[in-house]
C-alpha positions in Angstrom: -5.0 30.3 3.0 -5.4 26.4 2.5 -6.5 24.5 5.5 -4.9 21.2 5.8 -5.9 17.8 8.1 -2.8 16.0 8.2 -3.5 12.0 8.2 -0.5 10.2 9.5 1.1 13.5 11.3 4.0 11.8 13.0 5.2 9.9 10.4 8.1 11.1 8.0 5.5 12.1 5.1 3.4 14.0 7.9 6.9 15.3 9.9 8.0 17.2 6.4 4.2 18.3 5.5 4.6 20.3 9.2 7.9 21.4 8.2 6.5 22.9 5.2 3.0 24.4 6.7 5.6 26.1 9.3 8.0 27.4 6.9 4.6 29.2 5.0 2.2 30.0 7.3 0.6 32.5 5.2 -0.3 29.6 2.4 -1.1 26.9 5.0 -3.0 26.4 8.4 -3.2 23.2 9.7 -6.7 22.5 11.0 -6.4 18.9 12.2 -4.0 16.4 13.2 -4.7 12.4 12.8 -1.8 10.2 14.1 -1.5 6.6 15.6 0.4 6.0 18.7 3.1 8.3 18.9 1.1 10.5 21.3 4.6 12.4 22.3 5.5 13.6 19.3 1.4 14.4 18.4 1.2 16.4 21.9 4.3 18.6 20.4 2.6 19.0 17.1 -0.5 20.0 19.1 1.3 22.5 20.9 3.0 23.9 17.7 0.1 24.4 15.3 -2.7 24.4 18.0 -5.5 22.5 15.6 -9.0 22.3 15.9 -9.2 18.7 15.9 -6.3 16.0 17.1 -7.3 12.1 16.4 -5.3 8.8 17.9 -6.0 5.2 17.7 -8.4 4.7 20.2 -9.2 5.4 23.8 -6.8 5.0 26.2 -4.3 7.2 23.6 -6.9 9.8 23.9 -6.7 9.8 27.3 -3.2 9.8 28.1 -3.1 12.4 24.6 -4.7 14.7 27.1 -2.8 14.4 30.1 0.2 15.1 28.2 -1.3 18.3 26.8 -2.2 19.4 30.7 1.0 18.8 31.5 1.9 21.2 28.7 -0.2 23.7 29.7 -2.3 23.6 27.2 -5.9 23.5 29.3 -7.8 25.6 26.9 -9.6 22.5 25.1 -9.0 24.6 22.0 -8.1 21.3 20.5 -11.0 18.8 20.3 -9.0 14.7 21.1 -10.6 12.1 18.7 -10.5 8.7 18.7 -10.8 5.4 16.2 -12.6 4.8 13.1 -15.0 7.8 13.7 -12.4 10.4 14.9 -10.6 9.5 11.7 -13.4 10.2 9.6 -14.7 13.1 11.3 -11.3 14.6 11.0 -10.7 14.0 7.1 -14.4 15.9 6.9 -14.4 18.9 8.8 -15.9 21.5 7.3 -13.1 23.9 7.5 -10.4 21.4 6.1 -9.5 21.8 2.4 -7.1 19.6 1.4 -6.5 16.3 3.4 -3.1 15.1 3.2 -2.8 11.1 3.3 0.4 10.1 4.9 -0.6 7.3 6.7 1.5 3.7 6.0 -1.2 0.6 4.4 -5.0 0.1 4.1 -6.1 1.9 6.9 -5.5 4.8 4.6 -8.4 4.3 2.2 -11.6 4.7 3.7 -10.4 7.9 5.5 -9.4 8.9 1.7 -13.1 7.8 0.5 -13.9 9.8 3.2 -12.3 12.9 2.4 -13.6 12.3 -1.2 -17.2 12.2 -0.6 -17.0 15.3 1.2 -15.1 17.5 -1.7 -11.8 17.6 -0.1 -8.8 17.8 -2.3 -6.1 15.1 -1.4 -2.4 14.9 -1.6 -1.7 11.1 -1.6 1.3 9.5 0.1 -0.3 6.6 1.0 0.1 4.4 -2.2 -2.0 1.7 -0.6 -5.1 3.6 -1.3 -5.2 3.2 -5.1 -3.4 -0.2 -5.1 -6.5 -1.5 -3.6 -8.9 0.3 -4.9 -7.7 2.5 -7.6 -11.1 2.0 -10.1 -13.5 3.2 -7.5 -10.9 6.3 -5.8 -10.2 7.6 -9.8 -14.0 7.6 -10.4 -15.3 8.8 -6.9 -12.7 11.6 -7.1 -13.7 12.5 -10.9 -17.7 12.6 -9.9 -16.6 14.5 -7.0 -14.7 17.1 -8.8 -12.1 16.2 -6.5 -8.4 17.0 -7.1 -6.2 13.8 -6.4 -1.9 15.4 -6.2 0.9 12.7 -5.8 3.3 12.9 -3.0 5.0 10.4 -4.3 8.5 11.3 -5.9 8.0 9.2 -8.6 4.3 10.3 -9.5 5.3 13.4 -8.6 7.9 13.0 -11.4 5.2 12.2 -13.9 2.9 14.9 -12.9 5.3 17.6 -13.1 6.4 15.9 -16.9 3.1 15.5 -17.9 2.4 19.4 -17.9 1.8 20.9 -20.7 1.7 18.1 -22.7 -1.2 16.5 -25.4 -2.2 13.8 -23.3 -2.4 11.9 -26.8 1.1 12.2 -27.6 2.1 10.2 -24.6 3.3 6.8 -25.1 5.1 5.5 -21.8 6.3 6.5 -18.4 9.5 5.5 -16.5 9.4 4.9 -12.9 12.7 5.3 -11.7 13.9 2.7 -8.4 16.9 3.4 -6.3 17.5 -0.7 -6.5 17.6 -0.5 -2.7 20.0 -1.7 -0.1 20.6 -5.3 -2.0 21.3 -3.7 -5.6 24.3 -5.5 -6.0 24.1 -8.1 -3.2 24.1 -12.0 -4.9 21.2 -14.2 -4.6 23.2 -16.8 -2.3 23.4 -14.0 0.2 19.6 -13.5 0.9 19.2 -15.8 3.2 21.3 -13.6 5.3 19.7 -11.0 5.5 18.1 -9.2 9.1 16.1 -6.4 9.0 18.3 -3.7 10.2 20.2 -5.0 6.9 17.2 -3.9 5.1 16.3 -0.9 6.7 19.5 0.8 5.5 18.6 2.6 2.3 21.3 3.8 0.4 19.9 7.3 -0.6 16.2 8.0 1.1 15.2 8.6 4.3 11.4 6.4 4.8 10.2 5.1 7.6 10.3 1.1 8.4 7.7 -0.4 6.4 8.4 1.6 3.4 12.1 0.8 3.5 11.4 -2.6 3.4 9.3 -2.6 0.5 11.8 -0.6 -1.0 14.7 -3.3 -0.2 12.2 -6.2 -2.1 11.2 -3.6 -4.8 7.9 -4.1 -3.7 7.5 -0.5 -3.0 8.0 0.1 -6.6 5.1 -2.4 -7.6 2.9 -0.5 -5.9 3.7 2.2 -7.5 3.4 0.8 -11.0 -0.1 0.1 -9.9 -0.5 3.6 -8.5 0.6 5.4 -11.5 -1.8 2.5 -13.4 -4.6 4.2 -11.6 -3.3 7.9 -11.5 -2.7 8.7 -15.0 -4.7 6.1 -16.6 -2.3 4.1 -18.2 -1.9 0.4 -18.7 0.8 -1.9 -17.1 2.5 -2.3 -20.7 2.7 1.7 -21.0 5.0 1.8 -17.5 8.7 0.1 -17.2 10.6 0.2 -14.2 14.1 1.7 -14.3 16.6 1.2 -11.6 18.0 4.6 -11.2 20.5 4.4 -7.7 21.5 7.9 -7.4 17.9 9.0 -7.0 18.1 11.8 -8.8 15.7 11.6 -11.8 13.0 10.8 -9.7 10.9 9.8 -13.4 10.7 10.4 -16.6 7.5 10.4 -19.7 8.4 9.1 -23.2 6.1 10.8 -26.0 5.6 9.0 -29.2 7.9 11.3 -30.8 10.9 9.3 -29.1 11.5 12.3 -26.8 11.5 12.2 -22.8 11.3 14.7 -19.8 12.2 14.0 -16.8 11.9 15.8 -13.6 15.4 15.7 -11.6 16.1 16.7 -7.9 17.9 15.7 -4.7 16.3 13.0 -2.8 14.1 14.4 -0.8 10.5 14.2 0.0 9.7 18.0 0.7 9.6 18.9 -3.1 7.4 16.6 -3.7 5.4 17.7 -0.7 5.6 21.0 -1.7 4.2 21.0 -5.2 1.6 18.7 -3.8 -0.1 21.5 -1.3 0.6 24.4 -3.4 -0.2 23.2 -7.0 -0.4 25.0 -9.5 2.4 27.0 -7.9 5.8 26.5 -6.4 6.6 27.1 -3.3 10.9 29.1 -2.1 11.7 25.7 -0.8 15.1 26.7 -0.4 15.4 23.0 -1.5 19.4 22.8 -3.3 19.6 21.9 -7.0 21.5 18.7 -7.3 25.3 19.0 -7.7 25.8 17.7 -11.0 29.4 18.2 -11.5 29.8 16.5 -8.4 27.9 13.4 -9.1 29.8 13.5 -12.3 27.4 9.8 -13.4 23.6 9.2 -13.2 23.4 5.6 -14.6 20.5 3.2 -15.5 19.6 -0.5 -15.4 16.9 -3.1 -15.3 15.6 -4.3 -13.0 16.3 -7.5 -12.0 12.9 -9.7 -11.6 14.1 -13.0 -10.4 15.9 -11.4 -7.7 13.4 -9.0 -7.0 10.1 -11.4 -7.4 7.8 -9.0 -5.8 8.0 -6.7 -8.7 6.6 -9.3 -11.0 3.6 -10.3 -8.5 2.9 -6.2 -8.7 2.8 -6.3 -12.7 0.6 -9.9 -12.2 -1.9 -8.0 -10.5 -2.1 -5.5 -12.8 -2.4 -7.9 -15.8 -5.7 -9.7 -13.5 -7.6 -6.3 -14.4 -9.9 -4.4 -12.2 -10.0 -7.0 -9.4 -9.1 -7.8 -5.6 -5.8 -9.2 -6.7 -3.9 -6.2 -6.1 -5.9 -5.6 -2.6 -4.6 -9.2 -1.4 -0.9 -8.5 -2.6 -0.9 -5.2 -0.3 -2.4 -7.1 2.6 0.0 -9.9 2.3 2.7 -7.7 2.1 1.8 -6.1 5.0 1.5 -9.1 7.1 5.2 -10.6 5.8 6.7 -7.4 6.1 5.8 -6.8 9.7 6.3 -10.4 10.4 9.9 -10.1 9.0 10.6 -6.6 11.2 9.7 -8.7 14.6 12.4 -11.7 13.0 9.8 -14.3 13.0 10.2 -15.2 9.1 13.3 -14.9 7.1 13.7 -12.5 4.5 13.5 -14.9 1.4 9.7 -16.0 2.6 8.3 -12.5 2.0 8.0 -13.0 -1.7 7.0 -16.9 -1.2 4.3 -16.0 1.1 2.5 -13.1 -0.8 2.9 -15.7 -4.0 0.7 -18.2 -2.1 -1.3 -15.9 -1.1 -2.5 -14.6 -4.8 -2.5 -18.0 -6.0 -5.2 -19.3 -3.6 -7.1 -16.0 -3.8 -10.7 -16.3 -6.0 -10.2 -13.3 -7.9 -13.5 -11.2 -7.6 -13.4 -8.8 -11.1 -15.0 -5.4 -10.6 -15.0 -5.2 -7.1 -17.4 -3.3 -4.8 -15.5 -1.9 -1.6 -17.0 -4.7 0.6 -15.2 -7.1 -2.3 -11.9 -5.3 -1.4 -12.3 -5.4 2.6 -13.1 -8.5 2.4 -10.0 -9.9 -0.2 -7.7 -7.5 2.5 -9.1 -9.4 5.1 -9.0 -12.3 3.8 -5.7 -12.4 2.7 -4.3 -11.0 5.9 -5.7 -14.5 7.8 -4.3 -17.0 4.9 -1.3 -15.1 5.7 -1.2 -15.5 9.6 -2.4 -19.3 9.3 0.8 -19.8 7.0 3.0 -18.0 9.5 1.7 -20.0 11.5 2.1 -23.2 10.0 5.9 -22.8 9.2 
């Protein structure tokens, strides 16, 4: 039995973790629950798997958490409410918890991950953010931990699953495959156009709102180049980008033979979930091959950097080294994006603004976590004040 705390439990990573931990609940037992402010759909969880430990955002959540479990019925206090910073750490820790599973959207997943690390938990990561900022220190913490660190991201996923069973010395380059998003084929002209309901329409995934944005700019898939960077120990030159729109080789290794395996499924997140919680193993999904006769073409293409810019501020952070560059592209990021979902910046500044915000950065090389707080922090003002300012 593997006892699981679920950061980020109401989200779409967290919803299909459930889904899975229900479907085997001789393999899994989920021991706490860590959400935001959904506090409905928490309460339901609550009453479903009946954790130890349920954590929200901070007091008055808690509080009205509570009341909505009375009014359930549920008056045992067999589940202990949490709140804040602390209840998020004391969650990721508990003594009973095995693996934590980081779902949670942005920074606010890496010192719960830290966390979890210091105190010998295993961790499948959905939350990207954690090794874009601070990829050096997670890597090394988790090695001198003896920590296990198991993607949940399709595409590392992808390249964990192709990486097996393979000299590590006879790799020469991974392919990140990108469905190209909703503005694949849409011309530059026509940007300026564009709401955010336009690009929170994915073509083939499911995400939830911040992620589908990324996705639509491709910045999604720069964070990901720096992820897999960080995962599998790789330089930026060794990983190209591949725009892939049917989603179904979710990536692909190239050994220095000239020979490449991929790893091909539909596009959905539960198989990667899946071989996250129960690796070495697979789990009876039930999860449908892809219908290949009926997709009749999978087709390729590059990507498109001058249309896509925020791909190539995600490789210019890699190409600054071990530094707070990439922690100050995530936090800008985050600030447009958001800004752009509430309509107060058009679509075409989200790239501008996270430009400006790199190129007035001082770059701090070999950063100590307080270095990266502080370059998040920073950034995320600069970003506000030109907000702001426009």
């Amino acid at each position: 039995m593997k006892n699981l705390c679920v950061l980020g439990s109401t989200g779409s990573i967290g919803c299909n973790t459930l889904e899975i931990a229900q479907k085997f609940p001789d393999r899994f037992s989920v021991k706490v629950l860590a959400a935001g402010q959904n506090i409905s759909l928490l309460a339901d969880q609550i009453e479903k798997f009946q954790p130890q430990m349920a954590v929200v955002l901070n007091e008055k959540l808690a509080e009205n958490l509570e009341g909505l479990l009375k009014s359930k019925g549920l008056k045992d206090k067999k589940t202990k409410i949490l709140y804040g910073e602390e209840g998020y750490l004391a969650g990721v820790t508990h003594d009973q918890v095995h693996m934590v599973v980081t779902a949670v959207v942005g920074a606010a997943g890496l010192l719960p991950t830290l966390a979890a690390i210091d105190a010998k938990k295993d961790i499948a990561l959905a939350n990207k953010e954690t090794l874009v900022m601070a990829g050096n220190i997670v890597m090394s913490r988790a090695a001198e931990k003896g920590v296990k660190i198991l993607p949940v991201d399709s595409e590392h996923s992808a390249i964990f699953q192709s990486l097996a069973g393979q000299r590590r010395q006879d790799l020469d380059k991974i392919f990140l495959t990108a469905s190209g998003g909703p503005f694949l084929n849409r011309k530059k002209e026509d940007f300026g156009n564009i709401q955010p309901e336009d690009a929170l329409a994915h073509p083939t995934w499911s995400m939830g709102k911040k992620i589908s944005i990324d996705s639509s700019t491709l910045m999604n898939k720069g964070l990901e180049v720096i992820e897999a960077m960080h995962l599998f120990n790789l330089s930026p030159d060794q990983i190209e980008v591949v725009v892939h729109p049917q989603s179904i080789v979710h990536s692909m290794v190239g050994y220095k033979d000239g020979s490449v395996i991929a790893q091909l499924g539909t596009p959905d997140m539960k198989g990667a979930i899946a071989y996250a919680l129960s690796w070495p193993e697979r789990l009876s999904t039930g999860m449908p091959f892809p219908d290949f006769a009926g997709i009749k073409n999978l087709s390729f293409q590059s990507p498109d950097f001058d249309l896509f810019p925020c791909l190539s501020l995600a490789f210019d952070a890699c190409h600054a080294g071990n530094s707070t560059l990439p922690a100050v592209l995530n936090a800008a990021n985050e600030e447009v994006v958001w800004t752009f979902l509430d309509k107060c910046i058009p679509y075409k500044k989200i790239p501008e603004i996270i430009k400006l915000a790199m190129k007035n950065h001082e770059i701090i090389l070999n950063p100590a976590i307080d270095d990266i707080l502080d370059a998040d922090q920073w950034a995320r003002q600069f970003v506000k004040k030109e907000i702001d300012a426009s």
